[in-house]
C-alpha positions as CSV (number, residue, x, y, z in Angstrom):
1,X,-122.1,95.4,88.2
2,X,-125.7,95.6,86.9
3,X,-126.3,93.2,83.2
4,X,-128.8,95.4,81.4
5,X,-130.1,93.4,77.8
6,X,-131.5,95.1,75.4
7,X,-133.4,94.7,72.0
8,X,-133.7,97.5,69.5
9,X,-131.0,100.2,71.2
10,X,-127.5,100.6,70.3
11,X,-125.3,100.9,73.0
12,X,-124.2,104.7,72.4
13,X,-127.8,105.1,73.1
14,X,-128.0,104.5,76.6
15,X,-123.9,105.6,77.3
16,X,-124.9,109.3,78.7
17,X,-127.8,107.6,80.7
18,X,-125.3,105.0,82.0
19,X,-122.0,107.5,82.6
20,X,-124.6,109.9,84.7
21,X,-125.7,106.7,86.5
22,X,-122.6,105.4,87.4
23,X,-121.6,109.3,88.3
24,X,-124.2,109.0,91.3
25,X,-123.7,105.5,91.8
26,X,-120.0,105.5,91.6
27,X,-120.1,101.5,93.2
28,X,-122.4,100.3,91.0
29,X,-121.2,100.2,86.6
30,X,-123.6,99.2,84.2
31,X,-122.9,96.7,81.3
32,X,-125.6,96.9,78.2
33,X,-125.4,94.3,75.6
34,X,-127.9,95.3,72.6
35,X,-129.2,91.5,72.0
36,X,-129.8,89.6,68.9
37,X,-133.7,89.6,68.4
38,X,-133.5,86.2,67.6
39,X,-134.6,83.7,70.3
40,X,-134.3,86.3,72.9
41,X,-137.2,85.5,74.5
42,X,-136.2,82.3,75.0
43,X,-132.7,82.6,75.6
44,X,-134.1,85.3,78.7
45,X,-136.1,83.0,80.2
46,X,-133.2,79.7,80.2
47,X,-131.1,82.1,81.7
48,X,-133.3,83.1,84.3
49,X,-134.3,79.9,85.1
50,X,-130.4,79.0,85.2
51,X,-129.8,82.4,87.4
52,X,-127.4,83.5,84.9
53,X,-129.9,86.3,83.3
54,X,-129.3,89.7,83.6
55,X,-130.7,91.9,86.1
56,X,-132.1,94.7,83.2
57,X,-133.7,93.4,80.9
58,X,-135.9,95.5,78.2
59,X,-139.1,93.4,76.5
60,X,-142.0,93.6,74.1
61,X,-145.5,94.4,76.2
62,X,-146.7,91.6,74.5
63,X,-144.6,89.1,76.0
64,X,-146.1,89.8,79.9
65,X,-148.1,86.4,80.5
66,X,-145.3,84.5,79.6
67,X,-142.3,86.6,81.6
68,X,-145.0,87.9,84.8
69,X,-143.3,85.3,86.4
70,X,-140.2,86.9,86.5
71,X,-141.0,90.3,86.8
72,X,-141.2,92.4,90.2
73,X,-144.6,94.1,91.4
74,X,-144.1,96.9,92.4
């Protein structure tokens, strides 16, 4: 099970994306949790440091030099 956080997007937004995702992938299920906007960015970053944050996460461009530590290069 992937946890996929979110920000501005209902869930019923992402349910055809996720259903043809887990159609494909049919060992892996997604779970997406639209998030309060209110301390995310902090609440994120506790629960990464904690290695309880989710493994999707969605953020504001903006917020880069203080989550590139987190973040994959790819």
């Amino acid at each position: 099970t992937l946890i996929y956080w979110g920000l501005w997007e209902e869930p019923s937004v992402f349910q055809s994306i996720i259903s043809d995702f887990e159609r494909e992938n049919p060992n892996i299920k997604v779970e997406y949790s639209k998030m309060d906007k209110k301390q995310y960015r902090e609440r994120l970053v506790a629960r990464i440091d904690n290695n309880t944050g989710p493994d999707i996460f969605r953020f504001h461009n903006t917020w880069l030099p203080q989550l590139s530590k987190y973040l994959l290069n790819a």
